[in-house]
Each structure stands twice: as C-alpha cells, then as structure tokens.
N, C-alpha and C positions, 0 to 999 in steps of 0.2 A: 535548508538554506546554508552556504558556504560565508562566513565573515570574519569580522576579527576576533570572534572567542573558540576558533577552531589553532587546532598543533597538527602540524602534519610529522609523520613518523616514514621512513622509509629503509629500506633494505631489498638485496635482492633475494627476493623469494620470501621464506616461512621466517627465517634467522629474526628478524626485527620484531615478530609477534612474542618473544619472549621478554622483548622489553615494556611490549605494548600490555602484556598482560599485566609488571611492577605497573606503571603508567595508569593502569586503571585501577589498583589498589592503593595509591598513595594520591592519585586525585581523580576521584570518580564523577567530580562534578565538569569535567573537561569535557569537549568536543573533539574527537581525533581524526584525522582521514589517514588512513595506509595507504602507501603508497608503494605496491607489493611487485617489483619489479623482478617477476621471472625471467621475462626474457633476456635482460642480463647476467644472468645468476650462472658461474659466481664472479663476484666481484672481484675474488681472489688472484683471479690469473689475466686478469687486464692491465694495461701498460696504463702509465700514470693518464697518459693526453687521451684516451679512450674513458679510462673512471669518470676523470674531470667531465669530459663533455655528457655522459651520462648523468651526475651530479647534476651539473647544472642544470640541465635541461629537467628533470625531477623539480631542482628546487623554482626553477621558471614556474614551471606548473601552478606549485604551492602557493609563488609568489602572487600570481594570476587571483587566487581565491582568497589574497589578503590577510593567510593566515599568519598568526601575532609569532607564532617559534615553530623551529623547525628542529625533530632530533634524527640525528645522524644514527640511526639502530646498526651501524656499521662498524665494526673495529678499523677494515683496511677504507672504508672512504674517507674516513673520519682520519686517520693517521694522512691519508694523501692526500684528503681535499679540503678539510675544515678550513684551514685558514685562507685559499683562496674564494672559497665562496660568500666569508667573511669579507670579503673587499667588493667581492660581487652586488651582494645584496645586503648593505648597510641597513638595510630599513627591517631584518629578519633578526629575531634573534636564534641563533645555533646551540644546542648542545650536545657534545659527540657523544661514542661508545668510544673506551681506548680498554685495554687488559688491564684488568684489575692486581698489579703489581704490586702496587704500593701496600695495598690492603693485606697482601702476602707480606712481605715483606716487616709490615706494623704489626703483626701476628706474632712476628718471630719467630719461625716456619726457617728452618735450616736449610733443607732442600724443597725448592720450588718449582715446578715443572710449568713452563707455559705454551699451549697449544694453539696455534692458529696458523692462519691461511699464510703462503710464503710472503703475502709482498706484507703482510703486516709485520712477521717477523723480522725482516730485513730493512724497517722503515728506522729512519731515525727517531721517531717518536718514543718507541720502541727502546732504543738506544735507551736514551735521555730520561725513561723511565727509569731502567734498569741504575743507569749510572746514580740518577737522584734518591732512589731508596733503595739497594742495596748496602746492606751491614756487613762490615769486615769477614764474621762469619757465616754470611749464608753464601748458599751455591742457586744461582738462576741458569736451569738448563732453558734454552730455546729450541722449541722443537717445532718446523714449519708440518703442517697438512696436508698434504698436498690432493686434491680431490675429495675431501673427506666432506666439506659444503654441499658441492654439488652431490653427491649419494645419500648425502641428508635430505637435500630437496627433492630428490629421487623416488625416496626411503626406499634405497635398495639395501636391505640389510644384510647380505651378505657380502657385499662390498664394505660398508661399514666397519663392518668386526673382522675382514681382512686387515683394512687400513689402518686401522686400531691394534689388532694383535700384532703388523709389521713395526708399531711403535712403540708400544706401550711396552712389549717384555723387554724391549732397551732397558727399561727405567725399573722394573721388578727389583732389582737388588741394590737402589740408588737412594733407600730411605723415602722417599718422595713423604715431604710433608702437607705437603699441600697442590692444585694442580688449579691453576689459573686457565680458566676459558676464554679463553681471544678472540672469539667469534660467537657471532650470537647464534648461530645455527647449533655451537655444539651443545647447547647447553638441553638441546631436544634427546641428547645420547649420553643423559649421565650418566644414569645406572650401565651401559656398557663400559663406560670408562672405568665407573667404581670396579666391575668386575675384575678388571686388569690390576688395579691398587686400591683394593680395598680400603687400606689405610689411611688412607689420602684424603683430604679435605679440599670439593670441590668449591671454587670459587668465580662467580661470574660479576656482571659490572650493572648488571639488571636495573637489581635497588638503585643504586650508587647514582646513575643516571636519572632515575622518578623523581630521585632528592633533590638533584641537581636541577631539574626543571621546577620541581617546585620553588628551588632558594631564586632562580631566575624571573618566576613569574611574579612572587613576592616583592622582588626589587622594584619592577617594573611595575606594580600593581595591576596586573592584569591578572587575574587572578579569576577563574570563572565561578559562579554557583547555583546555576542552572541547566548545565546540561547533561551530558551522558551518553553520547554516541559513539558510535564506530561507522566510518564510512570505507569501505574494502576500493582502491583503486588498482586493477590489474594492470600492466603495463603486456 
C-alpha cells in the first residue's frame, strides 16, 4: 500500500540507484518507490522546457500516492528544476543531488576535476557553487560528458573507456586531487575513472543527500519505523 510514509526517488534510468542504495543504509526503516525513468534517459541533453515537463509530470505521479518527500537522484534536474517544482507542489518536501563541490573544496584538494552531463556543467547552480567555495588557491576544472550517461545505461563498455580516455588523459598531468561525480550514473564507473588518475580521490553526493533527507524528515517529524521496502516504477 502507497501512503504517507513512502519517499519517492527518481532519475533517468540506473544513475539514481546509487543514491537509493546510501538511502537505504542511513534509513532502512523508510518506504521508497523508484521511479526509474528510462525512457528519458538522459536527462543530460534535454532543453530546460522538456526536463521540466518531464519533472513534473514524475513528481505528479508521487504526488498522486501522497508520498511525504520527494529526492531528485539527479544532479542536471535538480540544478534545472528544483526550485520550480518547489512552487509546484508546496505540499512535497524536495531534496536534490547537486556536485559535491564544496566537499572538495573543504578538503583542501588543490586541483579538482568535476564531471558531469553538459547542461549540469553549464548551469548556474554550478556557477554559484563554484564561486561560494572555491579558495584562492585551488583550481576547479569543469569538464562536461557528453554521452557518457547514456553508455552507462547502455553499459556499453567500450564506448565508456573511449569517452573517458578522450577526457581523462587531458587531466593526467594536471595533479588532479580529487574528481567530483556530477552525475549519479557515474558513480557506477569508478574503478574506470580511477584507472585514468589513480591518484585521485573520488567524490560523489550519495551520502551527503541520505543525511540531508534524514535532517528533513527529523524536522518535519515524519520519520518512519516500520518499514523497508523498494517499489521499482519503470516509466
């Protein structure tokens, strides 16, 4: 049964199961539904008025089954749509995926390399990360993806470790102290990424987001301790 102690999760495709899996070790007493939108995927290369109407119509959905929070497993819908869905649906509470920047950044991590889908890179969220926790001396390269989502949902792995070696040995002699995942999809291709900079310290927004839903549900005292499900929605 669908009520108020259900969280819907959504993403297009697999990407948002990385968050869903933090999500279930930081509150395993929740109720979740996926809401696993291949047939959009990727979110990456949709024009803003297409994401949104996509968005919405997902969070419609959720809305429908009265569930209490809604997490955006998305870095680019989350950078394009959070805050109009917030006016949408006052009665939801949201909490996105954005690039774990700052985390970098609070590290003290001199050179930072951040990967994700183009419109996330080119978003002003993006920006405004960048601008708010960047230190005099560090370097934040941006580097967009381009396809690399969709070959994850694919899993065509030789497209993969193309897209990746066409990027990655950019970055070989650039110190890389750390490598910020902007997408939740990438975080299914660590170990290939490690390959390219070994040295590197991967970084994703997983955790960071479980906590965040948990400090939200504590507010709000909705807080479940009864349940434990996953309910898979294909779109």
């Amino acid at each position: 049964m669908i009520n108020m102690n259900n969280i819907g999760v959504f993403d297009s495709g697999i990407g948002g199961f990385s968050i869903l899996e933090k999500l279930l070790e930081v509150l395993p007493d929740e109720n979740y539904i996926y809401y696993k939108d291949s047939k959009n995927c990727p979110y990456g290369s949709k024009s803003d008025e297409e994401l949104l109407k996509i968005t919405t119509d997902i969070v419609s959905y959720f809305d429908k089954k009265n569930v209490k929070l809604v997490v955006i497993a998305c870095n680019t819908a989350t950078t394009k749509c959070i805050r109009k869905l917030r006016e949408l649906f006052p009665n939801i509470i949201f909490v996105g995926t954005e690039p774990a920047i700052k985390v970098a950044c609070d590290r003290g991590d001199k050179n930072i390399l951040v990967l994700a889908t183009p419109a996330t890179i080119s978003s002003d969220s993006v920006d405004k990360l960048v601008k708010n926790n960047q230190k005099d001396d560090q370097n934040i390269f941006l580097q967009a993806c381009d396809g690399l989502a969709r070959a994850i949902e694919d899993k065509d792995d030789k497209l993969i470790n193309g897209i990746l070696s066409d990027i990655l040995n950019n970055y070989k002699d650039k110190n890389i102290d750390s490598v910020v995942l902007g997408c939740t999809h990438y975080s299914f291709v660590k170990d290939e990424i490690s390959n390219f900079l070994p040295g590197a310290e991967l970084i994703d927004g997983s955790l960071g987001v479980a906590r965040q839903v948990k400090r939200k549900l504590e507010e709000s005292n909705k807080l479940s301790s009864n349940g434990g499900f996953v309910q898979i929605k294909n779109s």
